[in-house]
C-alpha positions as CSV (number, residue, x, y, z in Angstrom):
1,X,-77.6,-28.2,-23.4
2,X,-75.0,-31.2,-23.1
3,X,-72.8,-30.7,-20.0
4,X,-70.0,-30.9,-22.0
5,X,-70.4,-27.6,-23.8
6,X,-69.1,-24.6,-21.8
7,X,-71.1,-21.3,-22.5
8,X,-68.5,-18.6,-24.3
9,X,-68.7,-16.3,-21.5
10,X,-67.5,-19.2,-18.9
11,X,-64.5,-19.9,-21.4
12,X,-63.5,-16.6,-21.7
13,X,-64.0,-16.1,-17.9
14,X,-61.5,-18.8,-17.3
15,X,-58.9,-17.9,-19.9
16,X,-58.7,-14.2,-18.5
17,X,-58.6,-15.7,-14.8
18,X,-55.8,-18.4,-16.2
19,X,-53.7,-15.6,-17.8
20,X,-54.2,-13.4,-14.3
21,X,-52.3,-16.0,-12.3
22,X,-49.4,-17.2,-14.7
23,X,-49.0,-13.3,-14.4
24,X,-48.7,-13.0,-10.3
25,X,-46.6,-16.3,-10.7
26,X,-44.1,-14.5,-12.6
27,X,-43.5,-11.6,-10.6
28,X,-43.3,-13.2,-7.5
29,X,-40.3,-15.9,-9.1
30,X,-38.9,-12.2,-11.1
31,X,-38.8,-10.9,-6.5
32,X,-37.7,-14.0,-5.4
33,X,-34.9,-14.0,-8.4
34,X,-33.9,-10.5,-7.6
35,X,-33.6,-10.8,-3.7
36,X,-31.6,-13.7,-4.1
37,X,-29.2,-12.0,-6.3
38,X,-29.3,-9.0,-3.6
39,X,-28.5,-11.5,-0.6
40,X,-25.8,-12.7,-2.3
41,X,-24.0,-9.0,-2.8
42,X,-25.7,-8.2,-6.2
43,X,-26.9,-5.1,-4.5
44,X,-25.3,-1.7,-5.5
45,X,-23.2,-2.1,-2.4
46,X,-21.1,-4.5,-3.4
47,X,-20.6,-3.3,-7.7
48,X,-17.8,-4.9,-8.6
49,X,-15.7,-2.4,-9.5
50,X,-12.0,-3.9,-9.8
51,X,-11.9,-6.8,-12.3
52,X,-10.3,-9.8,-11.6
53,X,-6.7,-10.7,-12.4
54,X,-6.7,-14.3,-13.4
55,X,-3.2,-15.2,-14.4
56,X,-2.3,-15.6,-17.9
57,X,-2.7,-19.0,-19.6
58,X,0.6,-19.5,-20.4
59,X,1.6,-18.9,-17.1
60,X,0.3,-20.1,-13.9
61,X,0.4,-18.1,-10.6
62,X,2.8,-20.6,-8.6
63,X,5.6,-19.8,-11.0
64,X,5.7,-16.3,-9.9
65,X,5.4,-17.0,-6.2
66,X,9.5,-17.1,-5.2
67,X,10.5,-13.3,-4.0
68,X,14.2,-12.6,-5.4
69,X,14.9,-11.2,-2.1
70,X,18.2,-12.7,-0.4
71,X,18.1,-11.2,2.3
72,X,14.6,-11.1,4.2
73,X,12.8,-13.8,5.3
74,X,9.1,-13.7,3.3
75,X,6.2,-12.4,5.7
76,X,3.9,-14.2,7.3
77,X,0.9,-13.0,4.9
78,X,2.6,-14.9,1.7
79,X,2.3,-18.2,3.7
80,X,-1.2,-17.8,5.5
81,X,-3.7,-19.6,3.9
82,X,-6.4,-17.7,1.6
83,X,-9.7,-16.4,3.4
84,X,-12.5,-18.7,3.0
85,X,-15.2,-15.9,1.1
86,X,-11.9,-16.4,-1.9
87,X,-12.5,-20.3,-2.5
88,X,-15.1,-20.1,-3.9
89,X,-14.3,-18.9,-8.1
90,X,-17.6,-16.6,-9.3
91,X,-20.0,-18.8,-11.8
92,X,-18.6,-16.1,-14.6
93,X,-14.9,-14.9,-14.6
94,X,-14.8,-11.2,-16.2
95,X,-12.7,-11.2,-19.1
96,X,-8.6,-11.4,-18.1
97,X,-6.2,-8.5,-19.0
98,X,-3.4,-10.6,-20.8
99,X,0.1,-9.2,-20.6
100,X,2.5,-9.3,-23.7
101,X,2.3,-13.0,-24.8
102,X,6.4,-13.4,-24.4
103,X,8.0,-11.6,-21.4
104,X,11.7,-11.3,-21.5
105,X,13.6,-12.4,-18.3
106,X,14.8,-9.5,-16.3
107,X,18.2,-8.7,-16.4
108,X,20.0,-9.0,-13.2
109,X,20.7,-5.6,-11.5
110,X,22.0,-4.3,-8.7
111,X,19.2,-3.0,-5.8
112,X,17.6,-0.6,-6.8
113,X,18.3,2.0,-3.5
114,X,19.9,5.7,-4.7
115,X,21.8,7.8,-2.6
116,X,20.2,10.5,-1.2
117,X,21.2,14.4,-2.5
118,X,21.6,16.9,-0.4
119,X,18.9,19.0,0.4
120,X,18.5,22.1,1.9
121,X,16.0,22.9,5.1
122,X,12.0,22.6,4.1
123,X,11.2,26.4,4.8
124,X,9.9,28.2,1.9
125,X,9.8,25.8,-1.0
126,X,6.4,26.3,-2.9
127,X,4.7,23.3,-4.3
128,X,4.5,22.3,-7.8
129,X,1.3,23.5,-9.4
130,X,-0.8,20.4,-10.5
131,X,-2.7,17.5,-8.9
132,X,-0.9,14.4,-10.2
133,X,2.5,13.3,-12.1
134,X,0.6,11.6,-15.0
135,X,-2.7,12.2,-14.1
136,X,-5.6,14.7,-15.6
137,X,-6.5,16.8,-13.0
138,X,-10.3,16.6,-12.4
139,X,-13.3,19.5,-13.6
140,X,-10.5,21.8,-14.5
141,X,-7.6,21.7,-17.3
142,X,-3.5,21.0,-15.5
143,X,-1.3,23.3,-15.0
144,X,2.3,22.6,-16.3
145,X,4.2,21.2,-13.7
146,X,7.4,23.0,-12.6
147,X,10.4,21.2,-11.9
148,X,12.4,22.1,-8.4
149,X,15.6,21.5,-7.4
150,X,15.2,20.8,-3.9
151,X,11.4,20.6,-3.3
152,X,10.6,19.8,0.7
153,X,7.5,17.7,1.5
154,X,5.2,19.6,4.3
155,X,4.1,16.0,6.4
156,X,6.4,12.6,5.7
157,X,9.0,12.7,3.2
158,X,11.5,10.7,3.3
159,X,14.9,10.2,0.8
160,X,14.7,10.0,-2.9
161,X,13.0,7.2,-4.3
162,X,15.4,4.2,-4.5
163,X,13.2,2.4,-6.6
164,X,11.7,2.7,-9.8
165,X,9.8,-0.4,-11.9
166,X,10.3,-0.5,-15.6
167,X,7.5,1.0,-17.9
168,X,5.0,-1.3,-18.8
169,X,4.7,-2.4,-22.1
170,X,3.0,0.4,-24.5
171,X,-1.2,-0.3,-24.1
172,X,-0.4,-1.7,-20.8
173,X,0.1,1.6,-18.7
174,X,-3.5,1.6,-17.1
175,X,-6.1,-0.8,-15.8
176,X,-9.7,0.7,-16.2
177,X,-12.2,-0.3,-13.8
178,X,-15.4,-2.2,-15.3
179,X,-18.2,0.3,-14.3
180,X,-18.0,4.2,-14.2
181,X,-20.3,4.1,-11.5
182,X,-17.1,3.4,-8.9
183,X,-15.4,6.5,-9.6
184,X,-15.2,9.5,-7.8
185,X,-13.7,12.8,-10.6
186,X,-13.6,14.9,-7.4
187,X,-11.3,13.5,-4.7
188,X,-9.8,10.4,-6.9
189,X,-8.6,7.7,-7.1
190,X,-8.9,6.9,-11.0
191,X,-8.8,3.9,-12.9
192,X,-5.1,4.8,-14.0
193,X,-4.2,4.4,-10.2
194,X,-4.5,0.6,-10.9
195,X,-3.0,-1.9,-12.9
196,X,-3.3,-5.7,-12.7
197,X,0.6,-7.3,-11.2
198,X,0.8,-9.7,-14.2
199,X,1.3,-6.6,-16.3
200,X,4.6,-5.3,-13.9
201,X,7.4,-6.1,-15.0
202,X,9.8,-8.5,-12.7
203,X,12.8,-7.0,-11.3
204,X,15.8,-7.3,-8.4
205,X,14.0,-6.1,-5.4
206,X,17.4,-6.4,-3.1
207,X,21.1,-5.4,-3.7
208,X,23.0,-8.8,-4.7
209,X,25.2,-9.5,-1.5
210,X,28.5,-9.2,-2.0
211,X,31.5,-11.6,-0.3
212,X,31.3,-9.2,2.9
213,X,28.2,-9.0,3.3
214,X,25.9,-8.4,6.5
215,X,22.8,-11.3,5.8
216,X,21.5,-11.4,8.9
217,X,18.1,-10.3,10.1
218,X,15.7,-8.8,13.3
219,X,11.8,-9.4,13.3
220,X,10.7,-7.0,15.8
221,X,6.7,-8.6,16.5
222,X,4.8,-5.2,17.5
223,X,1.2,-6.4,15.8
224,X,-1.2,-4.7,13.2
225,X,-2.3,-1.3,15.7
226,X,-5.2,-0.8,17.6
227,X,-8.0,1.5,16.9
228,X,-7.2,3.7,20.2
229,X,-3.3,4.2,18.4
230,X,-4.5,5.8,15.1
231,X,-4.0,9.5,15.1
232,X,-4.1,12.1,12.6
233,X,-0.7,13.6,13.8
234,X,3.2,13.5,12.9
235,X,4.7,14.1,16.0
236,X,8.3,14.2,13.6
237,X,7.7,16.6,11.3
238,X,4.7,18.8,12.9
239,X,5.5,18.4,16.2
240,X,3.1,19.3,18.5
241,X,0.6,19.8,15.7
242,X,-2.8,17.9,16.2
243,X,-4.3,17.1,12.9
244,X,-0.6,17.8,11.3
245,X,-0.6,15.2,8.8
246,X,-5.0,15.5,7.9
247,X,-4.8,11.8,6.9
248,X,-5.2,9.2,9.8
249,X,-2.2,6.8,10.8
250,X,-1.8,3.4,12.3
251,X,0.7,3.2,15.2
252,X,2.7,0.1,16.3
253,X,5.2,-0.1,18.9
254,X,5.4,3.0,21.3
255,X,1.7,4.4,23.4
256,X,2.7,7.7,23.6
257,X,3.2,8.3,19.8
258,X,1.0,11.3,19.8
259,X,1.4,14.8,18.5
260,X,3.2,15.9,21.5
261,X,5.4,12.7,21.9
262,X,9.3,13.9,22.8
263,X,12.4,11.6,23.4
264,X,11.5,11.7,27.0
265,X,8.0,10.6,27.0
266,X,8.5,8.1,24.6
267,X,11.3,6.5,26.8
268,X,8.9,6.2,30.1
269,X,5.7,4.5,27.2
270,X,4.4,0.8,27.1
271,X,4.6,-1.0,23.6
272,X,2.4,-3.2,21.7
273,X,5.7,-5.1,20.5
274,X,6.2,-8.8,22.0
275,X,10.0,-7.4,22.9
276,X,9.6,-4.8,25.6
277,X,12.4,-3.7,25.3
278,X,11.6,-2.0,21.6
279,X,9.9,0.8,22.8
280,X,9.9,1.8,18.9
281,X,7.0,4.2,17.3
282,X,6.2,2.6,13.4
283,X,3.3,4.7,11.7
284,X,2.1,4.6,8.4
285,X,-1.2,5.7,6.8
286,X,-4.5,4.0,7.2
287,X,-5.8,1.8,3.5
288,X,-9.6,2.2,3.1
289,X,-12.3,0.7,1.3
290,X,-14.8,2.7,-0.6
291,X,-17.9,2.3,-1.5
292,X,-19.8,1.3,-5.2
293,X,-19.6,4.8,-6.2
294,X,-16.2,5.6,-5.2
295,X,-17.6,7.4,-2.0
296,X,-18.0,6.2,1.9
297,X,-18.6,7.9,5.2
298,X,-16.3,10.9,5.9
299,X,-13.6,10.6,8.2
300,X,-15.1,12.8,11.1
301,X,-11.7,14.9,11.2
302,X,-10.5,15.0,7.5
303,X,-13.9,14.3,5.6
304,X,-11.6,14.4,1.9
305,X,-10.5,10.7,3.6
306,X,-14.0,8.4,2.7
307,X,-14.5,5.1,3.4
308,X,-14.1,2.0,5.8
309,X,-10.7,1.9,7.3
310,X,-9.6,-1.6,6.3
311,X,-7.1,-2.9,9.2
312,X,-3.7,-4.5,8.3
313,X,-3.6,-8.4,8.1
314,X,-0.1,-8.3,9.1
315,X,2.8,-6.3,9.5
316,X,6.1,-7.5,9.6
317,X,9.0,-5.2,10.8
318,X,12.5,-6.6,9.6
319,X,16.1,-5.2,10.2
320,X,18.4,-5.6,7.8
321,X,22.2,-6.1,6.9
322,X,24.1,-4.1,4.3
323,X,25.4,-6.0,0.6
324,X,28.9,-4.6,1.4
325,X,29.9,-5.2,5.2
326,X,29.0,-4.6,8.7
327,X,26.4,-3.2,10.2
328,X,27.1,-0.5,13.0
329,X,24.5,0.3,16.1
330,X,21.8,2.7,15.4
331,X,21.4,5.6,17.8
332,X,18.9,5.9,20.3
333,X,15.4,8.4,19.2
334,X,17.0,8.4,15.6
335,X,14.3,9.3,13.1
336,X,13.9,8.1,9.7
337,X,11.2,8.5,6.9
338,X,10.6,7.0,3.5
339,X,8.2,8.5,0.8
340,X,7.0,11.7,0.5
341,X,3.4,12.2,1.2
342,X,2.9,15.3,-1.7
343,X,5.5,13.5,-4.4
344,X,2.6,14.1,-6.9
345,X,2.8,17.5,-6.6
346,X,6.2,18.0,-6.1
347,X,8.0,16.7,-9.1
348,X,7.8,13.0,-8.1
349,X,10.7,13.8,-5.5
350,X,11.3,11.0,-2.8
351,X,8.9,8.7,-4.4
352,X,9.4,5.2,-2.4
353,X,5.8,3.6,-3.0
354,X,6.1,-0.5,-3.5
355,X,3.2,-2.0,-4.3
356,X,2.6,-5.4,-4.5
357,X,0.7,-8.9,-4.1
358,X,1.6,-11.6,-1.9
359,X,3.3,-14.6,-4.2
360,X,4.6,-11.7,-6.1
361,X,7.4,-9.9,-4.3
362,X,9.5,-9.3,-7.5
363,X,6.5,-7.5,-9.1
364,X,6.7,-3.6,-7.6
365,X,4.6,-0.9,-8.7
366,X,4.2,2.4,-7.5
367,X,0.7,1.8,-8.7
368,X,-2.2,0.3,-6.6
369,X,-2.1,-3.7,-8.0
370,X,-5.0,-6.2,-8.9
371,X,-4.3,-9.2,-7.4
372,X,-5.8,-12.7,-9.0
373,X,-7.5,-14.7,-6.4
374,X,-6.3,-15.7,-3.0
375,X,-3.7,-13.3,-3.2
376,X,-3.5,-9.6,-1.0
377,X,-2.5,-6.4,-1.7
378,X,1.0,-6.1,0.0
379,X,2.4,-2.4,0.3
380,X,6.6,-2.8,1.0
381,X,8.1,0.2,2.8
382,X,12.5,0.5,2.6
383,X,13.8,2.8,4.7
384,X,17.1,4.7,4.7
385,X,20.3,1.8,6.2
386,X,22.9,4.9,6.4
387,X,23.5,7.0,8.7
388,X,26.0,10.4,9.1
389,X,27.5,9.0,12.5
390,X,26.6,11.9,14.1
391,X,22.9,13.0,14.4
392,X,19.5,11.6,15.0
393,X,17.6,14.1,13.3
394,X,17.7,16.9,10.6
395,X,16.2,20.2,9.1
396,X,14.7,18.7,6.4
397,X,14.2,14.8,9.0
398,X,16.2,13.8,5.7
399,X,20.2,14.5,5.2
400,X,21.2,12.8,8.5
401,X,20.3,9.6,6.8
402,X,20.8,8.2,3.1
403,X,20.4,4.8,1.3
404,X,22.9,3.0,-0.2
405,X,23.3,3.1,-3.6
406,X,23.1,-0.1,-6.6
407,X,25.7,-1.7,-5.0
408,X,25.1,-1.4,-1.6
409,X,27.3,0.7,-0.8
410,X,26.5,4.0,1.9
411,X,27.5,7.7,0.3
412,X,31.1,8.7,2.1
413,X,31.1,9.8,5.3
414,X,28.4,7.4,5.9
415,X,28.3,4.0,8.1
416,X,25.6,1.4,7.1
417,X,23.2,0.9,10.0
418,X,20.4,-2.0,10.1
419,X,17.7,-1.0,7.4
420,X,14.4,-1.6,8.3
421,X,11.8,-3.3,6.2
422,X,8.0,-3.1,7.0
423,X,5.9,-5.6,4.6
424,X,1.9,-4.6,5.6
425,X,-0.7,-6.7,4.3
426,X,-4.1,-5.9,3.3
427,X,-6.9,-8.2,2.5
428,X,-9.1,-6.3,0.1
429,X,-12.3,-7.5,-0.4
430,X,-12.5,-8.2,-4.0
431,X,-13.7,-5.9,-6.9
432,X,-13.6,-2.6,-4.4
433,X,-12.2,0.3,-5.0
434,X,-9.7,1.1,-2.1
435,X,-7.3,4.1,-1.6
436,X,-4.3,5.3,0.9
437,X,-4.9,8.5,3.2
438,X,-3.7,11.4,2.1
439,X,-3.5,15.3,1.7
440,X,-6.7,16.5,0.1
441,X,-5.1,17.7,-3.2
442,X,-3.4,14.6,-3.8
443,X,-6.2,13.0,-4.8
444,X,-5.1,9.4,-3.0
445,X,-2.6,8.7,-5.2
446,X,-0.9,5.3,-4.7
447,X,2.5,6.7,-4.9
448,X,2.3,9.0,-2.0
449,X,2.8,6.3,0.1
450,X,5.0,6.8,3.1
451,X,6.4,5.1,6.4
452,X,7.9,6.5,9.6
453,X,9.8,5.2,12.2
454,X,11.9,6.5,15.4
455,X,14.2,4.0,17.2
456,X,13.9,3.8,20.9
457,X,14.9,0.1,21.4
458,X,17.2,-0.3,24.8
459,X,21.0,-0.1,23.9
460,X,21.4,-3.7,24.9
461,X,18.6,-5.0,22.4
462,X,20.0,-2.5,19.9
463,X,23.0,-4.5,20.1
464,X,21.7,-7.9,19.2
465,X,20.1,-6.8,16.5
466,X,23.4,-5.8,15.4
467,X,24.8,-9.5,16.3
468,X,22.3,-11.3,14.6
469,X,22.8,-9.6,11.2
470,X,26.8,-9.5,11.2
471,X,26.7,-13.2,11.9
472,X,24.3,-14.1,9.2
473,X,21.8,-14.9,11.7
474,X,17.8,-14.5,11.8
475,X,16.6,-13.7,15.0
């Protein structure tokens, strides 16, 4: 036989044997392909759940970035530079959620602060049957919701609602997330808890200042909170009651903020604020991250709370003047609350929730926003800047205090006081689902966002912060 003819069976031997390894070849580049992709976040981990929000292409994101505030200075989170993991634009953008293709300028208005109704003492007042304003209530059909006169909120609740954003345009009221897998039916929240900021509408966050004025401001620099500070309690409104809010809080300024703080212990407690002398207590609830199915880890005291706790990138605490005049001192231990931590089930009342991004102060949603790239989810809390003259505390931790109303000015029989402003900061990481703490049957809705705060600055540092905003100063 010639040596260059190959018996069939050799051929066939080799072809088989050929076929073998292109086959191992493939499934070792398919594993290499695939781990890749997993070291990179492609894992279920990391879903992306939240789309982007690329701005539109008729408008680009600098032209939004000038807050039509007049009378605070921005925060130091819309001037930090972007994290280094959001340089970096993904090899394929998801498709963009385009607002109307023509917006029309806002009109100019007046602040948008209320005055504050009288209410009677919290004692008694059943709740509003119903999970959520606006909201299907999960596995089971809604109840009508009942209006109340003078609903009282059982943990923070602070004065009516000063602000509320324009609807959206009709087809724009919800933002749905990309893949089912990230939500949760049972304990929220749900994609209509989101919307992208280019679909909110602009508007006048601040009252415009009128020739008397107050413009000048206080930074108080108390940090972002510390793990040891954050506490499940409300020392205000459930005194002495551990666990009284169920939803976790993070503490700036006083050490003894606890569930059995009084006037007295606060008074003889450290700080964490770069002024000693503001022996303050600012609390707030904690922001968490979930995970790619809309789950996490239980909190070990309130397991309806899941997730990572995310920690504030920055808070800024500002005092404010008044549009109208003067600004007098504040008293010593006064407390004062904004949002109501059960407004969803109790007819929307004190609803104060301001959600933003950073670059886009005059966008405010009571909704939880997408934010485009290199841009932070921004939360902005108003609190109450009248006060009766008389009392540092009510019934209802409400009626002793009010806000001004469109125009700036305080209700009669009221004296404008420095309004305080916290701005916290988030840095979500992007496409997860995140959610505020809150009461189990709320469901972490966005707008039951709230903010506390009891003064216990000296009387002498009390009075510069009134100097500094009567003569127009920023201090």
């Amino acid at each position: 036989m010639p040596r260059h003819q190959m018996p069939t069976r050799t051929k066939r031997r080799l072809i088989a044997a050929t076929m073998a390894a292109v086959a191992l070849i493939g499934t070792a580049v398919g594993v290499g392909i695939y781990g890749s992709a997993s070291a990179r976040g492609g894992g279920p981990a990391s879903l992306q759940c939240l789309p982007d929000a690329p701005p539109p292409a008729t408008q680009t994101t600098s032209s939004t970035q000038t807050s039509t505030s007049e009378t605070a200075p921005p925060s130091e989170s819309e001037t930090a530079p972007p994290s280094s993991s959001e340089s970096a634009p993904p090899a394929e953008e998801p498709p963009a959620e385009q607002p109307p293709a023509e917006q029309q300028p806002p009109a100019e208005q007046p602040p948008a602060e209320q005055p504050q109704a009288e209410q009677p003492a919290e004692e008694g007042v059943p709740e509003v049957q119903g999970m959520r304003l606006n909201r299907p209530r999960p596995a089971q059909p809604q109840q009508p919701e009942q209006p109340q006169e003078d609903p009282a909120p059982s943990d923070e609740a602070g004065p009516s609602a000063p602000n509320t954003p324009p609807a959206p345009a009709p087809g724009d009221t919800e933002q749905e997330f990309e893949n089912p897998e990230c939500l949760n039916q049972e304990i929220g929240p749900f994609a209509t808890d989101f919307i992208s900021i280019f679909r909110v509408a602009p508007q006048r966050l601040d009252a415009r200042p009128g020739r008397n004025a107050s413009r000048g401001t206080f930074t108080s620099r108390c940090g972002t909170g510390t793990d040891s500070q954050r506490d499940s309690s409300n020392f205000i409104v459930s005194p002495g009651v551990a666990n009284g809010a169920e939803h976790t809080h993070d503490y700036l300024g006083n050490t003894a903020a606890g569930a059995n703080a009084n006037n007295d212990s606060l008074a003889a407690a450290g700080t964490t604020c770069a002024n000693r002398e503001d022996l303050s207590a600012y609390f707030f609830p904690v922001v968490r991250v979930r995970e790619a199915n809309g789950g996490g880890t239980p909190d070990a005291t309130n397991a309806h709370n899941l997730g990572t706790i995310l920690k504030a990138r920055s808070v800024d605490i500002t005092f404010r003047g008044n549009a109208q005049g003067d600004v007098v001192a504040m008293p010593r231990f006064l407390r004062v609350l904004t949002g109501n931590a059960k407004t969803t089930i109790q007819g929307g009342v004190n609803q104060n929730a301001k959600w933003t991004c950073t670059g886009f102060r005059d966008r405010i949603t009571p909704k939880y926003p997408i934010c485009p790239r290199g841009s932070q989810v921004q939360q902005i809390s108003d609190f109450p800047g009248c006060w009766d003259g008389q009392n540092i505390d009510s019934a209802n931790h409400r009626t002793h205090v009010a806000f001004a109303d469109r125009n700036g000015a305080c209700p009669a029989g009221f004296q404008a006081i420095p309004q305080l402003r916290m701005t916290i900061t988030w840095d979500v990481p992007r496409g997860r689902v995140f959610a505020v703490d809150s009461f189990p049957q709320v469901l972490h809705a966005p707008e039951t966002f709230h903010n506390d705060f009891v003064n216990v600055m000296s009387e002498a540092l009390m009075n510069r912060v009134v100097r500094c905003i009567n003569s127009d100063r920023r201090c």
